[in-house]
Kinemage of the C-alpha trace (Angstrom):
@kinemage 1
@onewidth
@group {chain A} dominant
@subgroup {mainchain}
@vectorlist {calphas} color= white
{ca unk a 1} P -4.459 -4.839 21.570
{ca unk a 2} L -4.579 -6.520 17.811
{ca unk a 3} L -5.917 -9.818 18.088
{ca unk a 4} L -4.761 -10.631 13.986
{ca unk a 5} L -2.866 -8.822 12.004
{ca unk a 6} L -3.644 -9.626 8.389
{ca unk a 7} L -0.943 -9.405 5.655
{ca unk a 8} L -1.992 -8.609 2.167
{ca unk a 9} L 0.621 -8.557 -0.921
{ca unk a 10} L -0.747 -7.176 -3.985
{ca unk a 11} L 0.441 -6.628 -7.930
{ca unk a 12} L -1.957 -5.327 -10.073
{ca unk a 13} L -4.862 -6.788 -8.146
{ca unk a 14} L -7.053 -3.480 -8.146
{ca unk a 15} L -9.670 -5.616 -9.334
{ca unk a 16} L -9.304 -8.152 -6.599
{ca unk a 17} L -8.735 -6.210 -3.570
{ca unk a 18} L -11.929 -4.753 -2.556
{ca unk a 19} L -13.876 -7.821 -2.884
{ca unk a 20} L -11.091 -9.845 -0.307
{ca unk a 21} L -11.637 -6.734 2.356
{ca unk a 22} L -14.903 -6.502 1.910
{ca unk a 23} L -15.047 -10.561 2.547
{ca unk a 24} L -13.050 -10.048 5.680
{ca unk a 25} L -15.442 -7.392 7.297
{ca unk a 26} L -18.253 -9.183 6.403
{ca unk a 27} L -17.111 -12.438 8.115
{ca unk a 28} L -15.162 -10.730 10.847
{ca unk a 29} L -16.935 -12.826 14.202
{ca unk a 30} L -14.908 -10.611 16.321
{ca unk a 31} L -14.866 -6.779 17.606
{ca unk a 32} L -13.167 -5.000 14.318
{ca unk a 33} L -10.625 -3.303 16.389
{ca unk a 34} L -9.407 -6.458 17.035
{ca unk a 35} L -8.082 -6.811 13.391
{ca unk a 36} L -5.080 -4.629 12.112
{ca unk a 37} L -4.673 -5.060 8.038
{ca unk a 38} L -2.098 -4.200 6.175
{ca unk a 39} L -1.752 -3.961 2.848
{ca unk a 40} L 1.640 -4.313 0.759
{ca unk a 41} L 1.479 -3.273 -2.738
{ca unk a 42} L 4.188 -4.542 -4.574
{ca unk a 43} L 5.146 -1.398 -6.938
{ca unk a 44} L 1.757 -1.820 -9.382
{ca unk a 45} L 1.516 0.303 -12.107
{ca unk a 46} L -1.879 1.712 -10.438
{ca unk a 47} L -1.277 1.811 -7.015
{ca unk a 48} L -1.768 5.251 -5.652
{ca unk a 49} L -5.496 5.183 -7.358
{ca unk a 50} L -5.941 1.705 -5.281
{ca unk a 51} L -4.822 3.258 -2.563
{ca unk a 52} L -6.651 6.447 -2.383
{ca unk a 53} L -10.028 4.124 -3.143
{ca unk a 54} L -9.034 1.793 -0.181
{ca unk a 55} L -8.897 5.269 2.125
{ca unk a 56} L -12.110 6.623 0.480
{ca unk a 57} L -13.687 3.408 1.452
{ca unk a 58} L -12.385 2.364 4.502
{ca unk a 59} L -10.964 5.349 5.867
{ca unk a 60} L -7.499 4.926 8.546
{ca unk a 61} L -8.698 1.176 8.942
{ca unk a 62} L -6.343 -0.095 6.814
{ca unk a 63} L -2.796 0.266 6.961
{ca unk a 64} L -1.508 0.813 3.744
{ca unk a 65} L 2.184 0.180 2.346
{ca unk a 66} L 3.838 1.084 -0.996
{ca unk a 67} L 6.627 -1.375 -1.466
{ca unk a 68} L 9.504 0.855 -3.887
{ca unk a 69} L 10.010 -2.360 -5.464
{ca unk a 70} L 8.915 -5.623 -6.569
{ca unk a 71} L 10.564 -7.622 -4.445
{ca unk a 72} L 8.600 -10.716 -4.363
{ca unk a 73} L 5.877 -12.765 -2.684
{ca unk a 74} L 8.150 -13.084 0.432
{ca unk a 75} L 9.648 -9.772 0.362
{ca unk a 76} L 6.908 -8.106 0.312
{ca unk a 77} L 5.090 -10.048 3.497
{ca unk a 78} L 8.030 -9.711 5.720
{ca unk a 79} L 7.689 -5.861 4.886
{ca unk a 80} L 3.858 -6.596 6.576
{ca unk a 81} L 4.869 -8.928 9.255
{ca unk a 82} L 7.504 -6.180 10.200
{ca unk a 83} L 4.760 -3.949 10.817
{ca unk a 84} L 2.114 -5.980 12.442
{ca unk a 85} L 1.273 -5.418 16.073
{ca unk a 86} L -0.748 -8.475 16.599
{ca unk a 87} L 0.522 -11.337 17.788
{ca unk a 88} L -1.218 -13.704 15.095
{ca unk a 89} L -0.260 -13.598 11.096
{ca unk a 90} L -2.715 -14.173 8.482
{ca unk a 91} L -1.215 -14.664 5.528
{ca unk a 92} L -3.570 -14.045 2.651
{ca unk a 93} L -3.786 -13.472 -1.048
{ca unk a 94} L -6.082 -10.684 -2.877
{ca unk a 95} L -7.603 -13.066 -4.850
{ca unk a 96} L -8.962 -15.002 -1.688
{ca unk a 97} L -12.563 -14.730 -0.286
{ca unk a 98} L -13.444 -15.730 2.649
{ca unk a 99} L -16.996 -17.869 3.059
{ca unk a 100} L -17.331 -18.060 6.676
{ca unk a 101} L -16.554 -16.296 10.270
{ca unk a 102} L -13.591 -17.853 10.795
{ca unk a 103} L -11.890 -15.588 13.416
{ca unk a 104} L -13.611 -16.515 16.897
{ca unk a 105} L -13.002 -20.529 16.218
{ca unk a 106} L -9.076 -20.075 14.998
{ca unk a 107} L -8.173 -17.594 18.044
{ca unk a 108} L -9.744 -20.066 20.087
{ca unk a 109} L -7.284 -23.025 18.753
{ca unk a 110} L -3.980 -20.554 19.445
{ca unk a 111} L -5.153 -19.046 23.064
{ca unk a 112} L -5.612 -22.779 24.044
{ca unk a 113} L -2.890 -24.527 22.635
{ca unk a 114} L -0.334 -22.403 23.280
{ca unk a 115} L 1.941 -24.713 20.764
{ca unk a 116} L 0.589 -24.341 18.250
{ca unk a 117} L 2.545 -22.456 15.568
{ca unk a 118} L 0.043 -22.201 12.442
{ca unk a 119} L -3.394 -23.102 11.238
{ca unk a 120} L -5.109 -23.839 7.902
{ca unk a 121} L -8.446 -24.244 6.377
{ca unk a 122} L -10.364 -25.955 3.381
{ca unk a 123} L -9.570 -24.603 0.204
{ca unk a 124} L -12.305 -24.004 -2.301
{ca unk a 125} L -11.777 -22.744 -6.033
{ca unk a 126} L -15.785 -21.805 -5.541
{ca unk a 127} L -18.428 -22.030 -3.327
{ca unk a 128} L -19.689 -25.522 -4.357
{ca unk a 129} L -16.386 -26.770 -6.050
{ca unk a 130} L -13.444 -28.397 -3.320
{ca unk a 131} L -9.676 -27.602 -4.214
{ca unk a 132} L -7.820 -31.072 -4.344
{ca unk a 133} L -4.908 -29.045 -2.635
{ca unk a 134} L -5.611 -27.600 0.576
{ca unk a 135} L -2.463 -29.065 1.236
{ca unk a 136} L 0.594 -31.287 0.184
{ca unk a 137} L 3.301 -33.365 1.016
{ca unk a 138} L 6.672 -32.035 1.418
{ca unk a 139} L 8.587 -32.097 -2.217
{ca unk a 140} L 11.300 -34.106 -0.645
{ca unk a 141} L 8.961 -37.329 -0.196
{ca unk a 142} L 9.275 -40.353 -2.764
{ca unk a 143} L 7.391 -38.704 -5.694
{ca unk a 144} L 5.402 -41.584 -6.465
{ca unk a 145} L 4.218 -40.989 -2.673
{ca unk a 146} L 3.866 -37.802 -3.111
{ca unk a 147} L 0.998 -37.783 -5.841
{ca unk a 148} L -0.596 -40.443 -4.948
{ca unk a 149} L -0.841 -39.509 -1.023
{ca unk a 150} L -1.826 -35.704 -1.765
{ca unk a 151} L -4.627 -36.564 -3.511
{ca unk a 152} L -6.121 -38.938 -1.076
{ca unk a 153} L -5.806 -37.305 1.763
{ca unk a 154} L -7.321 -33.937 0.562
{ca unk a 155} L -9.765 -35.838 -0.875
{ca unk a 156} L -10.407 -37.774 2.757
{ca unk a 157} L -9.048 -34.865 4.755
{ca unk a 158} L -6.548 -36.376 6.685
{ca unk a 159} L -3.887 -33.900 7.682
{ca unk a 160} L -0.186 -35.104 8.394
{ca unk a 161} L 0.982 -31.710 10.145
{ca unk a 162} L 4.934 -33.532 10.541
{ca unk a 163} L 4.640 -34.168 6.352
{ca unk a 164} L 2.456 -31.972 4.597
{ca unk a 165} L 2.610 -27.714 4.518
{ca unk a 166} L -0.793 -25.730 4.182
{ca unk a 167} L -1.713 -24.139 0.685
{ca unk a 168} L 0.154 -20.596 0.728
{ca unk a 169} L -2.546 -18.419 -0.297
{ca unk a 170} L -4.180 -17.720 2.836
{ca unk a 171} L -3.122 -19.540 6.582
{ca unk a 172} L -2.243 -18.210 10.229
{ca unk a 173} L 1.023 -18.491 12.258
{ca unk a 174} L 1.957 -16.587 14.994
{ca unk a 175} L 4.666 -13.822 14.867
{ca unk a 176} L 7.115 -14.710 16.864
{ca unk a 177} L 7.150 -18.185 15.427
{ca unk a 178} L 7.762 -16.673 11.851
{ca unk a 179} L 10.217 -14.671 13.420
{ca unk a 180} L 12.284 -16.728 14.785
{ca unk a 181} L 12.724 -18.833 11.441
{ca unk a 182} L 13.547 -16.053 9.493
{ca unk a 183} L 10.792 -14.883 8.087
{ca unk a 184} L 10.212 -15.468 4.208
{ca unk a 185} L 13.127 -16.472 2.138
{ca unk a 186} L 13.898 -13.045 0.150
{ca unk a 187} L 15.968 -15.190 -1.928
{ca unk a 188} L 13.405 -16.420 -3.747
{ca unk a 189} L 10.822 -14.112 -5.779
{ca unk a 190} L 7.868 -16.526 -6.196
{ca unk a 191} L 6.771 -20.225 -5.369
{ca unk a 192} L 8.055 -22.631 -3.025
{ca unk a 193} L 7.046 -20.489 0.214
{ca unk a 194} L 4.930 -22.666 1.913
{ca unk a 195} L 7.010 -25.881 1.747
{ca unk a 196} L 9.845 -23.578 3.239
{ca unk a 197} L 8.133 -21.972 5.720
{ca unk a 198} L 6.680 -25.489 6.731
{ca unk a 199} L 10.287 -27.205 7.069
{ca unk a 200} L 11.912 -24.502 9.718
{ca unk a 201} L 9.027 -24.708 11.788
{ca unk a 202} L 8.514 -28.158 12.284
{ca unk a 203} L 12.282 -28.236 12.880
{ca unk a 204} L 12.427 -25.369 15.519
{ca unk a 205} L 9.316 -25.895 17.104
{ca unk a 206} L 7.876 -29.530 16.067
{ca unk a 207} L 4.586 -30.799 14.072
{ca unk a 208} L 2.471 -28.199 16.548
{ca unk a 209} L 0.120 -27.492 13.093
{ca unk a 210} L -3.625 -27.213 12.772
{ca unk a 211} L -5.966 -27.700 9.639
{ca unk a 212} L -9.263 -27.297 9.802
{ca unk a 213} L -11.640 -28.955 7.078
{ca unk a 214} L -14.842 -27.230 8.445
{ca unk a 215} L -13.466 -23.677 7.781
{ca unk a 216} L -13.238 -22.240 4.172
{ca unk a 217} L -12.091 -20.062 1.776
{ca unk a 218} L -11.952 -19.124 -1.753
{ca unk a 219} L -9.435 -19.086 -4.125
{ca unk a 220} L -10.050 -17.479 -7.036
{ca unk a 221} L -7.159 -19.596 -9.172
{ca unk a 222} L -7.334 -19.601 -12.801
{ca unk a 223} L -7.175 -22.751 -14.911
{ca unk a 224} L -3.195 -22.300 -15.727
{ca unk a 225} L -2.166 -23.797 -19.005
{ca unk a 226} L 0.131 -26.389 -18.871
{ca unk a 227} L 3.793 -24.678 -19.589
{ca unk a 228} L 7.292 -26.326 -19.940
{ca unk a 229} L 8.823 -23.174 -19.190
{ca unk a 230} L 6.807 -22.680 -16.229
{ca unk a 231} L 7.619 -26.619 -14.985
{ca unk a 232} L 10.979 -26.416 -15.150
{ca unk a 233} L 11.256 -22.779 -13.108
{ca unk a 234} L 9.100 -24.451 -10.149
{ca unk a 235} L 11.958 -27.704 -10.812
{ca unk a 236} L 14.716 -25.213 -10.209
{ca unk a 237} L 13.410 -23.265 -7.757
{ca unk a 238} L 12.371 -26.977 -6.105
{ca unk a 239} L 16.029 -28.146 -6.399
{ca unk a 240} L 17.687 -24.589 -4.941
{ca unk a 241} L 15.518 -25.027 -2.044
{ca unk a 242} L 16.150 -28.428 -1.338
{ca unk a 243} L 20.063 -27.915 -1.259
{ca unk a 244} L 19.918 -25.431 0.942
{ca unk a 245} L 18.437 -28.200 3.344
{ca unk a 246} L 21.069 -30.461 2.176
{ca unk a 247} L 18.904 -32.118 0.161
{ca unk a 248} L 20.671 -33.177 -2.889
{ca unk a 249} L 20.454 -32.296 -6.555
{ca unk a 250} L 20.036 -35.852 -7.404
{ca unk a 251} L 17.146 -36.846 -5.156
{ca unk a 252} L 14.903 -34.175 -6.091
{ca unk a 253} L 15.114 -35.072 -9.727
{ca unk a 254} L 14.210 -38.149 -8.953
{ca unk a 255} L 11.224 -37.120 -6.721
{ca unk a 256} L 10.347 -35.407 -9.638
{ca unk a 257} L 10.886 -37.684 -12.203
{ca unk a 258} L 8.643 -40.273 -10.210
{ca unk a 259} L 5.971 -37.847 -9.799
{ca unk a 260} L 6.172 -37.248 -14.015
{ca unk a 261} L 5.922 -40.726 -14.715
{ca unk a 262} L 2.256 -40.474 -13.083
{ca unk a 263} L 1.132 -37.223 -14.836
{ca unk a 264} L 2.447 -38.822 -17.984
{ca unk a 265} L 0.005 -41.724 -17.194
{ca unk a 266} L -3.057 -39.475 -16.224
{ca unk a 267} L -2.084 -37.051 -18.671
{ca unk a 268} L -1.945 -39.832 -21.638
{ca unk a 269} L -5.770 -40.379 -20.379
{ca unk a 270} L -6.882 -37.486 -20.979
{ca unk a 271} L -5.706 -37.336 -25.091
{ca unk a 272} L -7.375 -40.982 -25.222
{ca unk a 273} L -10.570 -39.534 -23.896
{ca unk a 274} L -10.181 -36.412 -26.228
{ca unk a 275} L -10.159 -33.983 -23.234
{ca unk a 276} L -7.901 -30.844 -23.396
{ca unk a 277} L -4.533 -32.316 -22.203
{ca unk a 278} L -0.842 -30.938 -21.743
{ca unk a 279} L 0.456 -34.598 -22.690
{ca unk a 280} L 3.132 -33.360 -24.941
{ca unk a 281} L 4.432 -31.036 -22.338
{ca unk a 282} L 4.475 -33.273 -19.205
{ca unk a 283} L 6.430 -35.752 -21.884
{ca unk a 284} L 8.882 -33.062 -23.020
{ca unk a 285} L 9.576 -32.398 -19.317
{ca unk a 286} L 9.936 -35.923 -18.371
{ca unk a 287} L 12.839 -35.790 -20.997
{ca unk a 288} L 14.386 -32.608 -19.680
{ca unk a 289} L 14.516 -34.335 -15.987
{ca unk a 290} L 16.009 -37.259 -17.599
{ca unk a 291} L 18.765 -35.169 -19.130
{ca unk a 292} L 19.757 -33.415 -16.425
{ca unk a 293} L 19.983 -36.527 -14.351
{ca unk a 294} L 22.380 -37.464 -17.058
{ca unk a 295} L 24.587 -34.564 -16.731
{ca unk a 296} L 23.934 -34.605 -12.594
């Protein structure tokens, strides 16, 4: 029997696959039969020569699985989850490394607390250099709150498991926990996932959620520009979600608005100290949340 079953989505990420296997074999602390991956490919443009390398190399060790369509981040991992036999989801990203055995200690945690519904680890954009977001608060806290908490307690490692959802690109849950919340929203083709995922199962099943600042892995995140397009998809995608909770319109713009007001601050810094900045962007989007509370 499967022990994990680990669910990878990839898009173009030819270049990024082999080195995240590769990681996983090399840190894999338990028998290898015990693992079942499966890889979802997402309808690249160079798929079938990925896929015939990833047989070449690894032979019928890796189930593989071409998605006809690009359905999204969530579609595609309930197309995985659907398949896995273990009882134990990893959830991980191609461009994620891991730095450590990690599977004997995190099997450990599930077969004795039998509660416990996921588990998360220390992010690290490098070997030497700590991501200041393993994890967050919910985006329905104050946002004031919500910046100023997040970075302390990454920074002192103090998880809230009833408040805060583990970073997305690579964490554990069991099956029939993600099952029974309804797997990933297929509503939504990118971001917000983890915040989701985090609200039905503390609701269903309670706070029963493990991080772990002594286990690592990489994330190989690039420095992303600063975009006004890009912040006001992840505001409308934040507001959607939030409804759907019955979360109102009105009190996520202000969440966000509050959280603005401190990037505008830090951001204002950063010109002052003649750093690269995105201080005219955070202020344009400051003024687009303004005018939609208007219209709200």
């Amino acid at each position: 029997m499967k022990r994990f079953s680990i669910i990878i989505v990839t898009y173009n990420s030819d270049k990024d696959i082999f080195d995240c296997l590769e990681s996983i074999w090399e840190n894999c602390d338990i028998p290898h039969e015990d693992l079942e991956i499966i890889v979802v490919d997402n309808n690249s443009k160079n798929a079938d020569k990925m896929f015939a390398e990833i047989r070449d190399k690894y032979s019928d060790n890796i189930i593989l699985i071409k998605n006809d369509k690009n359905g999204g981040y969530g579609q595609g991992n309930n197309i995985g989850i659907k398949q896995a036999s273990a009882p134990i989801i990893m959830i991980m990203n191609p461009d994620v490394r891991l730095m450590e055995p990690i599977f004997k200690t995190i099997l450990k945690a599930f077969e004795d607390d039998k509660k416990l519904c996921m588990y998360g680890m220390q992010q690290m954009f490098s070997r030497v250099k700590k991501s200041n977001r393993s994890f967050s608060f919910t985006n329905m806290m104050n946002g004031h709150l919500w910046v100023i908490l997040t970075s302390l307690c990454n920074k002192m490692g103090c998880f809230f498991p009833k408040y805060q959802y583990l970073q997305g690109s690579c964490f554990f849950i069991r099956k029939d926990v993600i099952e029974h919340v309804g797997l990933f929203d297929e509503r939504y083709f990118l971001y917000g996932e983890e915040d989701d995922l985090h609200y039905k199962v503390v609701r269903d099943f309670g706070a029963h959620i493990k991080y772990n600042s002594k286990l690592h892995f990489i994330h190989l995140v690039e420095d992303r520009p600063l975009s006004l397009d890009y912040e006001m998809m992840l505001l409308d995608i934040a507001i959607k979600r939030h409804e759907d909770k019955g979360y109102s319109r009105t009190k996520t713009l202000k969440n966000y608005l509050r959280r603005t007001d401190l990037r505008l601050i830090r951001e204002w810094y950063k010109y002052k100290r003649g750093k690269k900045n995105g201080y005219e962007v955070v202020r344009q989007f400051r003024y687009n949340i303004k005018q939609l509370m208007k219209v709200n």
